[in-house]
mmCIF file of the N, C-alpha and C atoms, coordinates in Angstrom:
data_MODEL
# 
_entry.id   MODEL 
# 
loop_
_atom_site.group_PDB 
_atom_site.id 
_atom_site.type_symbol 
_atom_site.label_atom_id 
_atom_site.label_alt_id 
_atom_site.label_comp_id 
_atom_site.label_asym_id 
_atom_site.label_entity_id 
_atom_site.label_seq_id 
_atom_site.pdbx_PDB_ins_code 
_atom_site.Cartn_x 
_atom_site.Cartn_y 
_atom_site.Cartn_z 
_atom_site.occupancy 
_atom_site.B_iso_or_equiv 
_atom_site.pdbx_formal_charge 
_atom_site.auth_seq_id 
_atom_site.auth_comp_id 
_atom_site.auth_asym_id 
_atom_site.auth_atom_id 
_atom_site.pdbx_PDB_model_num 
ATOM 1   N N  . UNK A 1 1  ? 84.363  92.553  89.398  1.00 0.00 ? 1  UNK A N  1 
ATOM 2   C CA . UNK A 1 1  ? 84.509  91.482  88.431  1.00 0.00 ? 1  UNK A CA 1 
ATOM 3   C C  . UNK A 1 1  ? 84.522  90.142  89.149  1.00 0.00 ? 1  UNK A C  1 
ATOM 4   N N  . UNK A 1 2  ? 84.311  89.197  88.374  1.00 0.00 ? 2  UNK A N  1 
ATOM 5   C CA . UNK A 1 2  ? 84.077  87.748  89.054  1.00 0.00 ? 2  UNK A CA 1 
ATOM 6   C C  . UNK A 1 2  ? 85.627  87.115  89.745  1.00 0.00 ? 2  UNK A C  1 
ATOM 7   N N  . UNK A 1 3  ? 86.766  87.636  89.229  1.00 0.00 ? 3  UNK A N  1 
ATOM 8   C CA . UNK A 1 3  ? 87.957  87.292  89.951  1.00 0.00 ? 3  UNK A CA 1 
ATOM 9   C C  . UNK A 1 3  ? 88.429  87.982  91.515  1.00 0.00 ? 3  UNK A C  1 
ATOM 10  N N  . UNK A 1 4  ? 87.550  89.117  91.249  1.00 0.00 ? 4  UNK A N  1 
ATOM 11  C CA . UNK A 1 4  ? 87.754  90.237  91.992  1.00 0.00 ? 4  UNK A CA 1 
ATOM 12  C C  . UNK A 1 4  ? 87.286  89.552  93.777  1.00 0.00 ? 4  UNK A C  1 
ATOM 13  N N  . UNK A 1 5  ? 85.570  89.065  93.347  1.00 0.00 ? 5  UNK A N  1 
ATOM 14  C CA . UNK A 1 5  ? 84.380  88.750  93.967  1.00 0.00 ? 5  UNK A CA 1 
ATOM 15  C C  . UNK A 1 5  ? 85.175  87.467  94.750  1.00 0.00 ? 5  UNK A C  1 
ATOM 16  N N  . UNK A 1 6  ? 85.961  86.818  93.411  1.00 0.00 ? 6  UNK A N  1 
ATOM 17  C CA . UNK A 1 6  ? 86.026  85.484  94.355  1.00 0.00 ? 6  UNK A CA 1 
ATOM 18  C C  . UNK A 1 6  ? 87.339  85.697  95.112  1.00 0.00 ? 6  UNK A C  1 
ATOM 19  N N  . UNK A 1 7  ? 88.259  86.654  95.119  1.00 0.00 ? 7  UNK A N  1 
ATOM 20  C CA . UNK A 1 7  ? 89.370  86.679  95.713  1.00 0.00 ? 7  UNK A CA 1 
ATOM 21  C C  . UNK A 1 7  ? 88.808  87.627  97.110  1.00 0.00 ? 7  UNK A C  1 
ATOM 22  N N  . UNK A 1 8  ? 87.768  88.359  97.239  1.00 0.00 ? 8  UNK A N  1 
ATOM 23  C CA . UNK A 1 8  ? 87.378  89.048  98.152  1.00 0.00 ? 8  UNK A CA 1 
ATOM 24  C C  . UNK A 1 8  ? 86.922  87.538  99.626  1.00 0.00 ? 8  UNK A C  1 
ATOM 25  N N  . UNK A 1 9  ? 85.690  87.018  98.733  1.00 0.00 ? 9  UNK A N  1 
ATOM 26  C CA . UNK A 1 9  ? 85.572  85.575  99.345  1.00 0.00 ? 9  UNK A CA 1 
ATOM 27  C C  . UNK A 1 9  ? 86.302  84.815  99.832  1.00 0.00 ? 9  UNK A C  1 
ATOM 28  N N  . UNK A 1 10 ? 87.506  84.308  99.175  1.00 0.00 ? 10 UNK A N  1 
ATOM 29  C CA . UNK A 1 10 ? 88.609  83.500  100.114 1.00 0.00 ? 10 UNK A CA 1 
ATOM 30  C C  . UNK A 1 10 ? 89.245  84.764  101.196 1.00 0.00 ? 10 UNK A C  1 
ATOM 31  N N  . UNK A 1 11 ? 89.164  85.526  101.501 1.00 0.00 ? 11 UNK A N  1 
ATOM 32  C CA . UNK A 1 11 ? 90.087  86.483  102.104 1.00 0.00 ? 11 UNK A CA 1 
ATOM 33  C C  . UNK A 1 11 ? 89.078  86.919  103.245 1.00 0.00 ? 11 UNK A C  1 
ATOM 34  N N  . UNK A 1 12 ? 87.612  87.079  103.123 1.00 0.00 ? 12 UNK A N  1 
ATOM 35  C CA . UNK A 1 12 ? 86.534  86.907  104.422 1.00 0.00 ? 12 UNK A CA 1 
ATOM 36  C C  . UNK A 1 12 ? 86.862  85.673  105.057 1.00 0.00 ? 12 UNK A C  1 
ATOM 37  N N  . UNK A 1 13 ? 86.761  84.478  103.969 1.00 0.00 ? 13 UNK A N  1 
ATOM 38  C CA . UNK A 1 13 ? 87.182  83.208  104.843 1.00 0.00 ? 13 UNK A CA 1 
ATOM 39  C C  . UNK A 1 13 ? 88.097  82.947  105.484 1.00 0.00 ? 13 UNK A C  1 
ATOM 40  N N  . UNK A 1 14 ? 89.091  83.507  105.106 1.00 0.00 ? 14 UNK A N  1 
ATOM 41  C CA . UNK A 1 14 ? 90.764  82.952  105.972 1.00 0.00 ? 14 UNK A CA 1 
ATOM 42  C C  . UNK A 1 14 ? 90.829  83.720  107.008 1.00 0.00 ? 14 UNK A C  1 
ATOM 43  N N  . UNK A 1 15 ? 90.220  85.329  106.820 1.00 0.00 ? 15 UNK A N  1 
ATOM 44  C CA . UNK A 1 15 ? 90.169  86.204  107.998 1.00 0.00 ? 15 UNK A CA 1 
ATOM 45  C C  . UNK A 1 15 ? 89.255  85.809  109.069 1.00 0.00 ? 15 UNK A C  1 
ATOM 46  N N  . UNK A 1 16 ? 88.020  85.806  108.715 1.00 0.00 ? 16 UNK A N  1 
ATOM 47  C CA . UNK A 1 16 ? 86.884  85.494  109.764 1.00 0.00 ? 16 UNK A CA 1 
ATOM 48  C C  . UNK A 1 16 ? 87.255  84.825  111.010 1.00 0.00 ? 16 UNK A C  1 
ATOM 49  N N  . UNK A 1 17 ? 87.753  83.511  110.525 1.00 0.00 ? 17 UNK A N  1 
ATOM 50  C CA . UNK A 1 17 ? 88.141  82.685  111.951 1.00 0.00 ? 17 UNK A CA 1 
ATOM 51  C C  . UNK A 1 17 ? 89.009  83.165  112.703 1.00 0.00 ? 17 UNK A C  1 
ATOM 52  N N  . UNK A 1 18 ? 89.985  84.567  112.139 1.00 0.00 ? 18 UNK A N  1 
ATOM 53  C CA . UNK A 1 18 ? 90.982  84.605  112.788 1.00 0.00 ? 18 UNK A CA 1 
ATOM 54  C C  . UNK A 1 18 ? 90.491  86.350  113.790 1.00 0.00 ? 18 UNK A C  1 
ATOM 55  N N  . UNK A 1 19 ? 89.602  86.681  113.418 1.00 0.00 ? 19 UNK A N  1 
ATOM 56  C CA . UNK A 1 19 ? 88.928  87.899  113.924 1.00 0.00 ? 19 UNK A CA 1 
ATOM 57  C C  . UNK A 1 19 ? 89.347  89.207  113.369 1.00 0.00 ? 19 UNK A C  1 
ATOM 58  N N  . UNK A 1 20 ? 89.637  88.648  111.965 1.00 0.00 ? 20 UNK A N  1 
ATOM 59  C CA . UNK A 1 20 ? 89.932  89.920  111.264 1.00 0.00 ? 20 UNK A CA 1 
ATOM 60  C C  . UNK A 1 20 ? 88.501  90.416  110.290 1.00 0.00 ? 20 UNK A C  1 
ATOM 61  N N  . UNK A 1 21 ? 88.423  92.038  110.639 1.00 0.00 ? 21 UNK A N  1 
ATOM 62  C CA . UNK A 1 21 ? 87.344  92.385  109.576 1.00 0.00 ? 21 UNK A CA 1 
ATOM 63  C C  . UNK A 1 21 ? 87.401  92.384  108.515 1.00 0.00 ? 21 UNK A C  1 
ATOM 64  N N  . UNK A 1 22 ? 87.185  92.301  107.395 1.00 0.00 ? 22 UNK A N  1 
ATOM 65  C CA . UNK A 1 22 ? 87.288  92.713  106.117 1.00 0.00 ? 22 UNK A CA 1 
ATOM 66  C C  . UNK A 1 22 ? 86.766  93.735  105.236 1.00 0.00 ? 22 UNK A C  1 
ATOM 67  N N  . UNK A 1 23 ? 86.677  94.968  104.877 1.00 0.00 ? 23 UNK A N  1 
ATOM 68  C CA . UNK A 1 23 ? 85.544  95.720  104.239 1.00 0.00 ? 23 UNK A CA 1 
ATOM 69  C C  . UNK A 1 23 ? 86.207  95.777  103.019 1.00 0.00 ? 23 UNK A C  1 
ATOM 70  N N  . UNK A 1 24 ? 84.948  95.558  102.316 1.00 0.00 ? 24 UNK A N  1 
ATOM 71  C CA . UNK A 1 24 ? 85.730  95.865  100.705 1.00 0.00 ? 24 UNK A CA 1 
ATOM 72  C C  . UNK A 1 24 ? 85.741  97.184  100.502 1.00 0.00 ? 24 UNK A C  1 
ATOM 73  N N  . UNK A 1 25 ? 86.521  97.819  99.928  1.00 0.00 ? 25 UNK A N  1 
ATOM 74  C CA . UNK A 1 25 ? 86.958  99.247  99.509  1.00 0.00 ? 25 UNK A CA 1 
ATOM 75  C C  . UNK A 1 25 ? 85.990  99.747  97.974  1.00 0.00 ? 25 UNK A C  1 
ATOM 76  N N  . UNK A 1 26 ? 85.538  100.509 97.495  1.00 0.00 ? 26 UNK A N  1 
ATOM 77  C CA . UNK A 1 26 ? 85.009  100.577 96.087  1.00 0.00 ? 26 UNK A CA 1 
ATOM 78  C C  . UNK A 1 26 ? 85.354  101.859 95.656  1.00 0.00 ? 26 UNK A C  1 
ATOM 79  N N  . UNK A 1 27 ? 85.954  101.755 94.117  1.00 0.00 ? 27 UNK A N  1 
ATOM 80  C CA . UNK A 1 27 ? 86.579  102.674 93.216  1.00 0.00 ? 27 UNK A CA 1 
ATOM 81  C C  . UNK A 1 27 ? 84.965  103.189 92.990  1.00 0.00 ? 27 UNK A C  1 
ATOM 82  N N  . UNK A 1 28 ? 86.269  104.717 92.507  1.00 0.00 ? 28 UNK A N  1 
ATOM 83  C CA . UNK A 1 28 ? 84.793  105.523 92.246  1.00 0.00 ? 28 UNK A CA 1 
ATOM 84  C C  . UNK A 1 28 ? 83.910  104.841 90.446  1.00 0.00 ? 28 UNK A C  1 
ATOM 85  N N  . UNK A 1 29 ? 84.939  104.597 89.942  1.00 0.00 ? 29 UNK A N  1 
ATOM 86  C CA . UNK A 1 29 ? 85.038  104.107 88.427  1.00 0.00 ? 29 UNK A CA 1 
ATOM 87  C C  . UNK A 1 29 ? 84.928  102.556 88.623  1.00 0.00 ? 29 UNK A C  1 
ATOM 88  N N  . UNK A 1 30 ? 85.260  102.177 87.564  1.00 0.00 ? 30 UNK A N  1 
ATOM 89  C CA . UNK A 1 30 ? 85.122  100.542 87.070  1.00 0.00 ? 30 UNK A CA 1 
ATOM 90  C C  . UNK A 1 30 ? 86.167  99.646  88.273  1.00 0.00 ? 30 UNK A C  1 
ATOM 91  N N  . UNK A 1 31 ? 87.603  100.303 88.246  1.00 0.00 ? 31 UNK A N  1 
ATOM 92  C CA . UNK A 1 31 ? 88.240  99.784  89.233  1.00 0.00 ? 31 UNK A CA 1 
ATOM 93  C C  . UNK A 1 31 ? 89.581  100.557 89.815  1.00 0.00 ? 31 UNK A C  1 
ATOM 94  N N  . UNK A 1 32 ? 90.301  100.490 90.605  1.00 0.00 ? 32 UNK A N  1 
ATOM 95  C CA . UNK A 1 32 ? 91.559  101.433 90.916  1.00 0.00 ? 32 UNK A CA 1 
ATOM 96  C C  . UNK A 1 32 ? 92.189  102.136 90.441  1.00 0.00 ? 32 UNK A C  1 
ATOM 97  N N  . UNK A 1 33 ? 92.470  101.354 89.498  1.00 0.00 ? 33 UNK A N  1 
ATOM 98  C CA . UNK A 1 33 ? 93.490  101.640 88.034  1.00 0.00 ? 33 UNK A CA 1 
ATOM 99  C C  . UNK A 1 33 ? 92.743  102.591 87.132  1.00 0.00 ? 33 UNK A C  1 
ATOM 100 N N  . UNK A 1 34 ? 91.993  102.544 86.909  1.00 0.00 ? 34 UNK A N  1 
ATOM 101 C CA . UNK A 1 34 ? 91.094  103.458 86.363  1.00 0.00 ? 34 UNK A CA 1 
ATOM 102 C C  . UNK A 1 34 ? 90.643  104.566 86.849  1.00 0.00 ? 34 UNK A C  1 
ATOM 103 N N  . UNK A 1 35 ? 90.377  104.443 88.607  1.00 0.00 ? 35 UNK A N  1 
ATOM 104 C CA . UNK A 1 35 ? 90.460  106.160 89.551  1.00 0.00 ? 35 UNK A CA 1 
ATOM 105 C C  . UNK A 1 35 ? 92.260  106.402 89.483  1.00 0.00 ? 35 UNK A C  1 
ATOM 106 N N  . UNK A 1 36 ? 92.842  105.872 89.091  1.00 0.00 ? 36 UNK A N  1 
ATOM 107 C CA . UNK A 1 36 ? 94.309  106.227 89.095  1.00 0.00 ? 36 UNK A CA 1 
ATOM 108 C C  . UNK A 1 36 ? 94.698  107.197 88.200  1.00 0.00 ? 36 UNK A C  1 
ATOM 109 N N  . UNK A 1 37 ? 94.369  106.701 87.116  1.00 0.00 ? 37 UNK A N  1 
ATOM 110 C CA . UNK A 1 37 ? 94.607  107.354 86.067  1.00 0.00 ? 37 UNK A CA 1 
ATOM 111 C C  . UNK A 1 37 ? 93.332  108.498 85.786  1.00 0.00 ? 37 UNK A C  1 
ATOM 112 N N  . UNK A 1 38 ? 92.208  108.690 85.967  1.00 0.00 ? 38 UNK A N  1 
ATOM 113 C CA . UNK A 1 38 ? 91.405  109.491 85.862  1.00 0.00 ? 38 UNK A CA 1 
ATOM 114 C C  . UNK A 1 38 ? 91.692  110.597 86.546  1.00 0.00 ? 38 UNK A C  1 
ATOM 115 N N  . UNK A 1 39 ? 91.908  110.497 88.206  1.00 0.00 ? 39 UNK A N  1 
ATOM 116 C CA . UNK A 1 39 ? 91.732  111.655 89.253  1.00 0.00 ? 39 UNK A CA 1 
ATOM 117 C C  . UNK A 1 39 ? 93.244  112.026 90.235  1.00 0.00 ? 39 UNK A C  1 
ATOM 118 N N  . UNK A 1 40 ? 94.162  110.779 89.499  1.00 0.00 ? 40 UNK A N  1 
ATOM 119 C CA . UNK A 1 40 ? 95.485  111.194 90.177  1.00 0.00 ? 40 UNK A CA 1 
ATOM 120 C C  . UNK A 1 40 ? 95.302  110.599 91.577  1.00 0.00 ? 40 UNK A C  1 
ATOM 121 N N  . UNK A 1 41 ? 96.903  110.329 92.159  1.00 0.00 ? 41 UNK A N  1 
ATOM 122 C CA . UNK A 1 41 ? 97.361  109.675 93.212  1.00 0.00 ? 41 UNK A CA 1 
ATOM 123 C C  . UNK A 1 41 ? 96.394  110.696 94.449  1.00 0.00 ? 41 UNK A C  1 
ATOM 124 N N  . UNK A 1 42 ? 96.386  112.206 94.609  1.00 0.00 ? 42 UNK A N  1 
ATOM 125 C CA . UNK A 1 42 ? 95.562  112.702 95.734  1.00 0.00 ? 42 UNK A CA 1 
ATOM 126 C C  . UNK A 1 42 ? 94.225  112.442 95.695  1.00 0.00 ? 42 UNK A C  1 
ATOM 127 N N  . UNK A 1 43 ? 93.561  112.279 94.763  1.00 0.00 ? 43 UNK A N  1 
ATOM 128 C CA . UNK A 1 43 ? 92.307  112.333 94.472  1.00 0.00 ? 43 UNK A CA 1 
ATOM 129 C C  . UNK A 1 43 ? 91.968  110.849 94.997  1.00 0.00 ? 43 UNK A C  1 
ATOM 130 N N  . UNK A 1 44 ? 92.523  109.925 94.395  1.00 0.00 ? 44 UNK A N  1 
ATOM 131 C CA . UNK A 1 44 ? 92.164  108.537 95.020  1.00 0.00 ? 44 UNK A CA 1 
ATOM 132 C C  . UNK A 1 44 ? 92.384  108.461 96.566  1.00 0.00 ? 44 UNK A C  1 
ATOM 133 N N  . UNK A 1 45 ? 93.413  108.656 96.912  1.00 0.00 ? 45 UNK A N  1 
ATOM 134 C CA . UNK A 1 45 ? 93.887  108.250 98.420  1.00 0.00 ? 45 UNK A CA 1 
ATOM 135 C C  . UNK A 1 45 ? 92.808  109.031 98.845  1.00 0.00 ? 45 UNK A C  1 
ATOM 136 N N  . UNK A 1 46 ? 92.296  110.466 98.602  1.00 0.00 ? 46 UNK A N  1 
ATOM 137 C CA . UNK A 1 46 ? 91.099  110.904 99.475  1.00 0.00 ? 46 UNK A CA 1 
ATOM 138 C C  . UNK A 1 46 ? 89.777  110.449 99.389  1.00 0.00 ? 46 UNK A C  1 
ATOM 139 N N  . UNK A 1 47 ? 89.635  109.821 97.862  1.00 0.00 ? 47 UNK A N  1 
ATOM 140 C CA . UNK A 1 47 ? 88.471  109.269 98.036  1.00 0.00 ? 47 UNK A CA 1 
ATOM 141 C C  . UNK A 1 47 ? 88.781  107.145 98.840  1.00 0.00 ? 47 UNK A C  1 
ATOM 142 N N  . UNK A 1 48 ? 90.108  107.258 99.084  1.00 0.00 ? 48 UNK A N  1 
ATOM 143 C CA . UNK A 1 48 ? 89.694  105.654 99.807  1.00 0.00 ? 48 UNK A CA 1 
ATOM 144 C C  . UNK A 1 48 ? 89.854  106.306 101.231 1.00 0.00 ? 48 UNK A C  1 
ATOM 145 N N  . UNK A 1 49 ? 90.626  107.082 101.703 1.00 0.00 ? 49 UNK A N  1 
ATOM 146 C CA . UNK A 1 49 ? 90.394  108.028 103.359 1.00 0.00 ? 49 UNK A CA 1 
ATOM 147 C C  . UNK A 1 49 ? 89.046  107.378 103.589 1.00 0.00 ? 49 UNK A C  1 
ATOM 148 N N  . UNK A 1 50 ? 88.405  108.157 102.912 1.00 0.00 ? 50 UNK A N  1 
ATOM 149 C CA . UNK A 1 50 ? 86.869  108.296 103.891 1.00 0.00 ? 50 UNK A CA 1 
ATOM 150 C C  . UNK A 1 50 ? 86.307  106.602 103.619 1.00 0.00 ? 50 UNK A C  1 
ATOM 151 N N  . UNK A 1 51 ? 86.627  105.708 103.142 1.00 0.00 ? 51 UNK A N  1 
ATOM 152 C CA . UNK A 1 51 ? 86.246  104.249 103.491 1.00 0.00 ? 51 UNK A CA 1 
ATOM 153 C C  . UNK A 1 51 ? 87.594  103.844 104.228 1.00 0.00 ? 51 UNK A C  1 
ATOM 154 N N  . UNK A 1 52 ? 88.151  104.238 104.951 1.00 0.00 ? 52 UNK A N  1 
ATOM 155 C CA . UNK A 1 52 ? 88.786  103.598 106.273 1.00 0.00 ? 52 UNK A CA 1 
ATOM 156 C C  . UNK A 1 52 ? 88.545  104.313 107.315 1.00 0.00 ? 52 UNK A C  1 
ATOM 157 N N  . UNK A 1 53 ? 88.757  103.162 108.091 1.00 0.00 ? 53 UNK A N  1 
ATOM 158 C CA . UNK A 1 53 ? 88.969  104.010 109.816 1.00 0.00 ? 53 UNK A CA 1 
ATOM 159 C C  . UNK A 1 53 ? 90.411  105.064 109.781 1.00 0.00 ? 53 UNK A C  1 
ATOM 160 N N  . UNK A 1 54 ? 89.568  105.770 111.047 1.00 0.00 ? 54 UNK A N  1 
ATOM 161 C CA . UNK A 1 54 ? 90.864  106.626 111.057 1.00 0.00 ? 54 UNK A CA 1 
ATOM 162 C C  . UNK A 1 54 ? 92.275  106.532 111.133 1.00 0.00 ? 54 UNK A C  1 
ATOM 163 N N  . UNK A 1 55 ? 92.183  105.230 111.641 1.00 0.00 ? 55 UNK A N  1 
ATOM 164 C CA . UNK A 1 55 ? 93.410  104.762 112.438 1.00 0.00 ? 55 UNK A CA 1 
ATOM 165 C C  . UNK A 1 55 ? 94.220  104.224 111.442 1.00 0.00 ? 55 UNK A C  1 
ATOM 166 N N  . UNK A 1 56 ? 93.262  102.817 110.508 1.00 0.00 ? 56 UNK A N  1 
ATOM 167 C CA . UNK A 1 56 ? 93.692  102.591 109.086 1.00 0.00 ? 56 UNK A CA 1 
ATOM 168 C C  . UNK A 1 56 ? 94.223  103.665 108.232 1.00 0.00 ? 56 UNK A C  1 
ATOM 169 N N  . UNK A 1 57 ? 93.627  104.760 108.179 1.00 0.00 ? 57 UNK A N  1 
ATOM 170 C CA . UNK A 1 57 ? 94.406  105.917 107.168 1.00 0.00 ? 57 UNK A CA 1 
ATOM 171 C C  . UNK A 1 57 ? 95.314  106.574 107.705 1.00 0.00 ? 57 UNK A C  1 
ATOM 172 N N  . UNK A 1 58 ? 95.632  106.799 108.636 1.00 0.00 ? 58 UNK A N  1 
ATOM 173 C CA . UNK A 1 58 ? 97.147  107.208 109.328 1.00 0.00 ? 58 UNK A CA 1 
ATOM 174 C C  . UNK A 1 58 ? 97.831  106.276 108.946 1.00 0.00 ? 58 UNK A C  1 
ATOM 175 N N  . UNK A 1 59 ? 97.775  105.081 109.340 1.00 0.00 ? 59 UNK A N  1 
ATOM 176 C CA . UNK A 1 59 ? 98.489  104.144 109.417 1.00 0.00 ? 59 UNK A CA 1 
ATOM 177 C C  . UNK A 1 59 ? 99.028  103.566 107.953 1.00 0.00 ? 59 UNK A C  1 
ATOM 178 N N  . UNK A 1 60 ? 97.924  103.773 106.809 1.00 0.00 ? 60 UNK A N  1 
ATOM 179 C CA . UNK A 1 60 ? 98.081  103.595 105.409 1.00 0.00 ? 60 UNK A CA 1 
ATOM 180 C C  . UNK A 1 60 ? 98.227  104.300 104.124 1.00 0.00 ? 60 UNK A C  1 
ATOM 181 N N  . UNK A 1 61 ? 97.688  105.390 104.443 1.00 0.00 ? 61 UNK A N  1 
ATOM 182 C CA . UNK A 1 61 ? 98.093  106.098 103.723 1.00 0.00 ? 61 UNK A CA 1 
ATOM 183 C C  . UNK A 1 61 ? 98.687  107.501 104.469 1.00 0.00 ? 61 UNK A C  1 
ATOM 184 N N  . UNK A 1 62 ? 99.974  108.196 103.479 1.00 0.00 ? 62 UNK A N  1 
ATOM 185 C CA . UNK A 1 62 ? 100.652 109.322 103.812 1.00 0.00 ? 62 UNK A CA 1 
ATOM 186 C C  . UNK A 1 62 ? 99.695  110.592 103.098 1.00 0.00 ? 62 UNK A C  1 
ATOM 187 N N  . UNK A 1 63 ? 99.926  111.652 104.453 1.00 0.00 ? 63 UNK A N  1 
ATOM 188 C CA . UNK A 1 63 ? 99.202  112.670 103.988 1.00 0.00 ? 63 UNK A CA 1 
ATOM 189 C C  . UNK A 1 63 ? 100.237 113.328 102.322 1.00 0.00 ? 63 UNK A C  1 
# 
């Protein structure tokens, strides 16, 4: 969504200079809240697993 887009944008910008990456994450559905309620708390965390690094998903999410 266009709030979504532009809050992604300021957040490349503030990071960039500072040498942080940014990857945007993408729901399987329309948006989070919506894989939330569709596929349940395991189902999401495994489908955002495989868009992080490994290190990020240890670190962020609990098995």
């Amino acid at each position: 969504n266009p709030a979504g887009a532009t809050a992604l944008s300021t957040l490349i910008e503030r990071c960039d200079p500072l040498g942080i990456a940014v990857i945007p994450l993408e729901p399987r559905l329309d948006d989070f809240n919506s894989d939330l309620t569709a596929y349940g708390h395991g189902r999401l965390a495994a489908a955002i697993r495989v868009q992080l690094s490994a290190a990020d998903a240890v670190r962020f999410l609990k098995e």
